[in-house]
N, C-alpha and C positions, 0 to 999 in steps of 0.2 A: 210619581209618574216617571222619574229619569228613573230610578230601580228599574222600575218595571219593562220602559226603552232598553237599558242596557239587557236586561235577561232576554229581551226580544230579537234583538239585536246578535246575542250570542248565539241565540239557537238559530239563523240565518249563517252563520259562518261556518266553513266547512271544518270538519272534524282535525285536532292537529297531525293523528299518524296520518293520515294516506295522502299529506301534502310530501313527499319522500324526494323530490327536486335536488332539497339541500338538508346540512343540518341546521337544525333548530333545535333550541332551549326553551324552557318554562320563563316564566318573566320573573322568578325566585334568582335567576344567576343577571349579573347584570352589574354596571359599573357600578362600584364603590358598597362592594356586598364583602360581607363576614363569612369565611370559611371558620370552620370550630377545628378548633387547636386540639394535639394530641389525641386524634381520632380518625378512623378511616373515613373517609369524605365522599360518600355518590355523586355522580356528577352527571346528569340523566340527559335524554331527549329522544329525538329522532331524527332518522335519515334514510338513503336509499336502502330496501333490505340487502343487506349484504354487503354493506359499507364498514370499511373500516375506518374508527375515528380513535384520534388522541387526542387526552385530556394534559395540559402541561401548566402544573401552578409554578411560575417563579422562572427566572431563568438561572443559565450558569451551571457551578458545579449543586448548589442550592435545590436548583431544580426538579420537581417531584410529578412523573408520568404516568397515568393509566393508558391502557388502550381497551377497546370492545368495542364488539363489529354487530350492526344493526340484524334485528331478528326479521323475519316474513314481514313482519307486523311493524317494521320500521323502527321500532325499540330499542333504545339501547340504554345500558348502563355502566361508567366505570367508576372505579375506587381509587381513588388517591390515600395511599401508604400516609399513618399519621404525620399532620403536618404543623413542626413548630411554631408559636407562636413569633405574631410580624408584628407590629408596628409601623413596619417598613413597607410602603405600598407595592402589591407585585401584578402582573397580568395573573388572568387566565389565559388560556388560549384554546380551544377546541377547533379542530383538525378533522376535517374531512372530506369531503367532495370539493366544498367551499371551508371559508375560517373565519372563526367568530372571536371577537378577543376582548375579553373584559377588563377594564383599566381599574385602578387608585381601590384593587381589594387589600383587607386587610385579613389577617389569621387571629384569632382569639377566642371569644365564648358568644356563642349565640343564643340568645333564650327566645322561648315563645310566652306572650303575655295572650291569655286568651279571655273570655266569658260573658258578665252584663254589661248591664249599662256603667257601675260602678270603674269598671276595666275599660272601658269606652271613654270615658269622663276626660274630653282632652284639656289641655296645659293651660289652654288660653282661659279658661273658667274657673282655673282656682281663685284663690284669695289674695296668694302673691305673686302677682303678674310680674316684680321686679327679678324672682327664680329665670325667666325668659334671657335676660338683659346677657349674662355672666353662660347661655346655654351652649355658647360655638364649642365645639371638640371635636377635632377629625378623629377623633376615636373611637368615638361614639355612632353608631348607624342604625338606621331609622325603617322598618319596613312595612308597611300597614297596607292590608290585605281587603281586598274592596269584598262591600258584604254581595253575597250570593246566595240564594237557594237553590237547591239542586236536587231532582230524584234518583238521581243515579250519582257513582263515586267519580269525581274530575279526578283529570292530570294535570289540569292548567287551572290557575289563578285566573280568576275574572277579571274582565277589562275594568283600568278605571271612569269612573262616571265623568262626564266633559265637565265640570263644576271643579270636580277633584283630581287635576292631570298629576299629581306626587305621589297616588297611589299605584300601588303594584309595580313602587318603582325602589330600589335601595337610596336612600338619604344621608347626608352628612349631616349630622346634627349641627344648627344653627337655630336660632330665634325663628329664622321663618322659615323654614322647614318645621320645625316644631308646632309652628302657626298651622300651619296647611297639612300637615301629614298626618289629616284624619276627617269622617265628618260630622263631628260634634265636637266643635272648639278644638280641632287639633289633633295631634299626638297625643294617645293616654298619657294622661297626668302620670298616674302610678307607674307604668311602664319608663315614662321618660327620668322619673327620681329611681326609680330600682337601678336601671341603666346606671347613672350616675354616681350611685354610692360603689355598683361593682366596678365602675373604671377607677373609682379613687381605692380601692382597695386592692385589685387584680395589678393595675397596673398595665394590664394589655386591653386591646379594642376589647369591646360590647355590641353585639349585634342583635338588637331588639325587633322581635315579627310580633305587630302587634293583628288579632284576629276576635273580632267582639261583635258583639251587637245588641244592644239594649233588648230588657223586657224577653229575654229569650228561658229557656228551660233546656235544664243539661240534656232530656232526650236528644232535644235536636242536634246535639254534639256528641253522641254516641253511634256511632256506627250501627247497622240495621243489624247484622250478625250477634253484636256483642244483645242488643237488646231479646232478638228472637230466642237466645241462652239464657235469659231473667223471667221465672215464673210471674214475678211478680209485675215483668212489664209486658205482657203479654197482650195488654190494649192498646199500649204505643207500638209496638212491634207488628199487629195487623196494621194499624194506622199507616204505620211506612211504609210497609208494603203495598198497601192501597195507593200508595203518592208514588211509590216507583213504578208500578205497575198499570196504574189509571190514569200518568200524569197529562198525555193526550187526552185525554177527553175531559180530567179535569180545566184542563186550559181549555179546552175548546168549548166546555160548558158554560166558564164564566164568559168568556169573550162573544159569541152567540147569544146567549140565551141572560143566562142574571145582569152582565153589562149593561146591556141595549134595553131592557125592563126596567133598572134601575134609572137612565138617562131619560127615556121615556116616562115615567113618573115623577120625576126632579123638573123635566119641562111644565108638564100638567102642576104638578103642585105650587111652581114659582110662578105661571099664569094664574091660581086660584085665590093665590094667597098676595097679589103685587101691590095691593092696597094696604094691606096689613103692613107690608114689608116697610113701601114707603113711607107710615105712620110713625113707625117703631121707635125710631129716633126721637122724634117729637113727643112722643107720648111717654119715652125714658124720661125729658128732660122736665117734663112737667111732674113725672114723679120723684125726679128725684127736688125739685122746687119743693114741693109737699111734704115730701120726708123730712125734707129740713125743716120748713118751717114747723111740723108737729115736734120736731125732737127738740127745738127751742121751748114751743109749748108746754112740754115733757109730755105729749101724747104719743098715744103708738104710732107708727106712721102705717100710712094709705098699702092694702095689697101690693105686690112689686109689678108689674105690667107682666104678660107669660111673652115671650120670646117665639114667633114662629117658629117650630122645628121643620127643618126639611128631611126627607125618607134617611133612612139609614141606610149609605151605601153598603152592598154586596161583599163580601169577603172574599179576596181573590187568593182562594186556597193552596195554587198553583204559585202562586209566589208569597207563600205565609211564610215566616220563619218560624212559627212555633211546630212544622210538619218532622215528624219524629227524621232525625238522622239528616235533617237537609242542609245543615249545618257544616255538620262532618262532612257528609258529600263534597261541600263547594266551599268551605273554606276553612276544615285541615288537611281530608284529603291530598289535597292539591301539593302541599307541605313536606310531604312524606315521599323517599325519605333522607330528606335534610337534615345532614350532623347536628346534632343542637347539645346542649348543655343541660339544658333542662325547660320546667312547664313554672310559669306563674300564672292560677287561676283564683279568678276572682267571679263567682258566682250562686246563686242561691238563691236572691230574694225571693226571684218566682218561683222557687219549688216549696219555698216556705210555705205553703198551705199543705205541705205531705213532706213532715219533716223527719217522722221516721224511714220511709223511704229513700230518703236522699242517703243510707248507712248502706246502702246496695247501689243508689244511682252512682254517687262518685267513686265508691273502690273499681265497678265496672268500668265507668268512664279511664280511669288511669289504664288501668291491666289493659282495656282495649286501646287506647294508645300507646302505652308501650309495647304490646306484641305487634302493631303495623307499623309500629316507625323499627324494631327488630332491634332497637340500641339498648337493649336489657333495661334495667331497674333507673332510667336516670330519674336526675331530683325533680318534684314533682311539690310545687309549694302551694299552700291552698290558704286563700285570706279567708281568717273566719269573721263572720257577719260583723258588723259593728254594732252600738249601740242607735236604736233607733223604737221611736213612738212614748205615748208619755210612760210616765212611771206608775207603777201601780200601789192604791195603798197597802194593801198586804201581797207578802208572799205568796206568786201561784206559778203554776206552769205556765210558760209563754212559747210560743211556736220559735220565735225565734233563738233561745235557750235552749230548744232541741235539736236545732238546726245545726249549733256551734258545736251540741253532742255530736253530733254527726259530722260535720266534718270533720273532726278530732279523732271521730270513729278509726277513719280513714290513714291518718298520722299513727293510730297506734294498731292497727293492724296490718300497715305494708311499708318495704322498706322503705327508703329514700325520700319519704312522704312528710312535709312539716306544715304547721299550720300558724299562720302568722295572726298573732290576739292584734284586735282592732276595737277592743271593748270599750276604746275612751278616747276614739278619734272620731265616732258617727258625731249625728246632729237627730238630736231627737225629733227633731218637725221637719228634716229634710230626708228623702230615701237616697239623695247624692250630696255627703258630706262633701264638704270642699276641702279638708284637709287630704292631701293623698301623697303629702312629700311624707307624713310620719307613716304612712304605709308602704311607700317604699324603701327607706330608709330602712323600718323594720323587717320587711322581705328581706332585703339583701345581706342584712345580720343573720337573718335564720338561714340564707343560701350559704354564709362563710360557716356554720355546721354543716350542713345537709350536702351541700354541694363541692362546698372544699374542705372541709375534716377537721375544722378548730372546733375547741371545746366550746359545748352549749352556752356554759352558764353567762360570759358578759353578753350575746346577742338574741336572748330570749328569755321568758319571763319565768315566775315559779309556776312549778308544774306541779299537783297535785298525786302524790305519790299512797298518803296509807292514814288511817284515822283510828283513834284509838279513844275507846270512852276511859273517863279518870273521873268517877263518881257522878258528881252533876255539871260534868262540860265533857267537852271530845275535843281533842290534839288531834290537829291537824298536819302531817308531812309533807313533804314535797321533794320530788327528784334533786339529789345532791347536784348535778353540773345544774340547774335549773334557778340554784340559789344566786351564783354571782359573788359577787360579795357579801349578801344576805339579805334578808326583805328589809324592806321598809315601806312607811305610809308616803303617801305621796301625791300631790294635784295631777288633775289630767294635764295633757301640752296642752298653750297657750290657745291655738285653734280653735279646742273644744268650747272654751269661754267666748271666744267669739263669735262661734256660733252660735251661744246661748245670747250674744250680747251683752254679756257680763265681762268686767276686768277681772282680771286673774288673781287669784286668792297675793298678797303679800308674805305668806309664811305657809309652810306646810301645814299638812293637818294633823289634829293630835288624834282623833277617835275613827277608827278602821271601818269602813261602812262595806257593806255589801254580802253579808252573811246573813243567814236564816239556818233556824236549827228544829227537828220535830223530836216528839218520844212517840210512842208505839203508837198511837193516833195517827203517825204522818201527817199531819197538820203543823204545816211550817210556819215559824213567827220570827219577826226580825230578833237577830240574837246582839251582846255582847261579844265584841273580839278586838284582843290581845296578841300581841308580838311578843313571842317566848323565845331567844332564842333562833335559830332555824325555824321552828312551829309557829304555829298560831293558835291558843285555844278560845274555845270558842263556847258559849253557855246561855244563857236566860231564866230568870227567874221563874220563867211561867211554867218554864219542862225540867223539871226538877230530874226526871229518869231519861236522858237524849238518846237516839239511835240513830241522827243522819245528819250531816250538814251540806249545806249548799252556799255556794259564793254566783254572784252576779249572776242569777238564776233569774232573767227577767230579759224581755227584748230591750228594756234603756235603764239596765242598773246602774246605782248610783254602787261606785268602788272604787278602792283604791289602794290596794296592795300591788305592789312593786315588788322589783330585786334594787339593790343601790345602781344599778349601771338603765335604773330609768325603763326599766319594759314591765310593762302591768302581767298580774299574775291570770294563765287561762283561768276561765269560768271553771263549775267545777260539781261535780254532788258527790255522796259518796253513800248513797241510796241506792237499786237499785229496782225503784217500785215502776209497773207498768207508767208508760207516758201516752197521756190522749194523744188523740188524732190518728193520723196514716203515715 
């Protein structure tokens, strides 16, 4: 209900160009915000048409100025010439009719952390709450983007909800800031460790825009343009345009008509059923008296009592997040186009039931952000799924095994693009593991490749490069910077066993799990595998003649190949037989 106040709320205020009085800014510029270093820098708003404004980062001889003069439309944009990295805190200042001046910014890298509920997962919910205690860095800045739906593309970041006044605002990292700057426990967990390992490695500010929202689907984060261009999404591409084009009368059909029906039926049924209601309690409490005493008995226990259902509220479509592009609309749009460094996305669960598809949703998704934000190829880092659900007993296809293909797709088909393996930090019976410091930690290894140019091999796993049959087993390769120092067997981090509620192995492990091998049949069976070397081969007595193998090929395989610098090796086939599903 406060979502939905504030969405109501927004569309009562008047539009931000034709307010031309003064200049104004986006609530993206604001005290104690991250400018991105070594980059030309926009600096956007509005003012009277035909207003000349200056943008001035920094004073002195230091000092770096744009000017641009507002259009008919009130618009204006300028570019601040790249600007060195600070530590040292400087004004903004923009100049024009009136003067706006933003205090304690700093110059450095700003990332954007986007996607589900996994990237949503704030600080306060992990498992080490003492991570909190050690969090203060004025180096560190915090910006989390209030969720919105939208049918058409915004300029402006939505207002924060009156619960969460730290949103849509720039933060200095502290424990309580980190507490509040989000609404689900916080500041992303993953976001706020990514952050952290790049300050301890960079050495200059980190300016993290966090923008999520649980349970969502990458359409609604793809721009309506980039989808109407995908043969293949051509029923979410009507869909949006349906939502951009009908969104009055969508709203006005729920608020009228399914509303008022549904509250009107919620009355009627909770007078029909108010004796039922107030039994319920009573009538649990004698069964659960019965249950026990039969389970003492050792008999089966009594029926469970059925539970009044009341109607099933109305879907208020007009403010769905899963409405193709509504996402993008109201909260990247809004973003663009802000100097950044680069994307860390964490998302998929929910397309996991069309996981072939997701090998066209995300390289779109990228490409369409990177040609509106207009800053070329930057690093674009993608967490692949973790492990999660039980294990199976034999090898088979799992959706989410193809899901991890697909993201990977994405890593080896476009530049700047890495995919961060997450295969032995899930929780098998949770869809939100609580480890998410070893997911950023490892993000931020795979950004010191992708994003600042050190060699692969200490901050990312073995990468599955080339296979070669040798009688009755198949050799296994993998990408030389990808080795490290070279594989090895190795337990998952401690985490993982916690969330099994298991202690953690006291010695490593001697026998490599997580391989399956087929012969011409394609019928995979768990295989034998050995560390040769760089290699690994790989065999079973049952396929005496092999043609494929596959490693962690399972939504919660059990694996554990490493490089020695500790990062598990991606999943892997080297198959390439149709895969069920969409």
């Amino acid at each position: 209900m406060i979502f939905l106040f504030r969405l109501l709320l927004l569309a009562l205020l008047p539009p931000l160009a034709p307010a031309f009085a003064e200049v104004r800014m986006p609530a993206l510029f604001g005290d104690h915000m991250v400018l991105q270093r070594g980059a030309d820098v926009p600096v956007w708003g509005t003012a009277e048409p035909g207003e000349a404004v200056t943008v001035t980062a920094g004073a002195g001889p230091a000092a770096v100025t744009a000017r641009a003069t507002a259009g008919p439309d009130g618009k204006w944009i300028a570019t601040l010439d790249r600007l060195p990295a600070s530590e040292q805190p400087i004004d903004l200042v923009v100049a024009g009719g009136n003067t706006l001046a933003f205090h304690d910014v700093l110059v450095g890298d700003v990332w954007v952390c986007s996607g589900q509920s996994n990237m949503e997962f704030g600080i306060t919910m992990t498992p080490v709450p003492a991570d909190l205690a050690p969090a203060a860095d004025p180096g560190l800045r915090l910006f989390s983007v209030p969720k919105r739906v939208s049918p058409q593309v915004e300029r402006e970041i939505g207002p924060a909800p009156p619960n969460f006044p730290l949103l849509a605002t720039w933060q200095v990292c502290t424990p309580e800031t980190l507490g509040k700057t989000g609404e689900w426990g916080g500041f992303s967990a993953i976001g706020y460790y990514f952050g952290r390992e790049l300050r301890a490695f960079t050495r200059q500010p980190v300016g993290i825009i966090g923008t999520y929202w649980g349970g969502t689907r990458i359409q609604a984060w793809t721009s309506l343009e980039m989808l109407q261009s995908l043969p293949e999404k051509a029923g979410a591409a009507k869909a949006g345009a349906n939502f951009r084009d009908n969104y009055a009368q969508i709203k006005e059909a729920y608020e009228t008509v399914a509303l008022p029906e549904y509250k009107a039926a919620l009355e009627k049924w909770t007078q029909e059923n108010k004796a039922a209601l107030d039994a319920y309690p009573e009538t649990m409490r004698q069964w659960q008296a019965a249950a026990k005493e039969a389970s003492a008995k050792g008999e089966p226990a009594p029926p469970r009592p059925i539970e009044p259902k009341p109607p099933k509220p109305p879907r208020d479509m007009a403010h769905d997040n899963s409405n193709s592009s509504a996402l993008f609309n109201g909260m990247i749009a809004p973003l663009i186009p802000c100097a950044i460094k680069g994307v860390l996305w964490y998302q998929g669960e929910s397309n996991s039931d069309e996981p072939l598809l997701y090998r066209v949703e995300l390289p779109a998704l990228i490409r369409d952000w990177r040609a509106r934000w207009g800053g070329g190829d930057f690093p674009f880092l993608v967490v692949q799924l973790p492990n999660f659900d039980a294990r199976p007993a034999q090898p088979a296809d799992a959706n989410w095994a193809v899901m991890r293909e697909s993201q990977a797709h994405a890593a080896a088909i476009l530049p700047s693009v890495g995919c961060v393996v997450t295969i032995d930090v899930g929780d098998a019976r949770n869809l939100h593991p609580g480890d998410k410091a070893d997911v950023g930690r490892r993000a931020a290894g795979l950004a010191r490749h992708v994003a600042y140019g050190e060699p692969e091999g200490p901050y990312t796993g073995p990468v599955y490069r080339n296979a070669n049959v040798e009688g009755s087993a198949i050799r296994i390769g993998f990408d030389k910077a990808s080795l490290g120092a070279g594989l090895a067997l190795a337990n998952p981090p401690a985490p993982f066993y916690a969330a099994q509620r298991q202690a953690p192995p006291a010695v490593p492990p001697t026998v490599l799990k997580g391989f399956s091998i087929a012969g011409d049949d394609n019928r995979f069976v768990e295989a034998s595998a050995r560390i040769d070397g760089d290699t690994v081969v790989v065999s079973s007595d049952g396929v005496p003649v092999p043609v494929a193998v596959r490693y962690a090929w399972a939504n919660s395989p059990e694996c554990n190949l490493y490089n020695k610098e500790g990062y598990p090796a991606a999943p892997f086939r080297t198959d390439a037989l149709p895969l069920p599903g969409k």
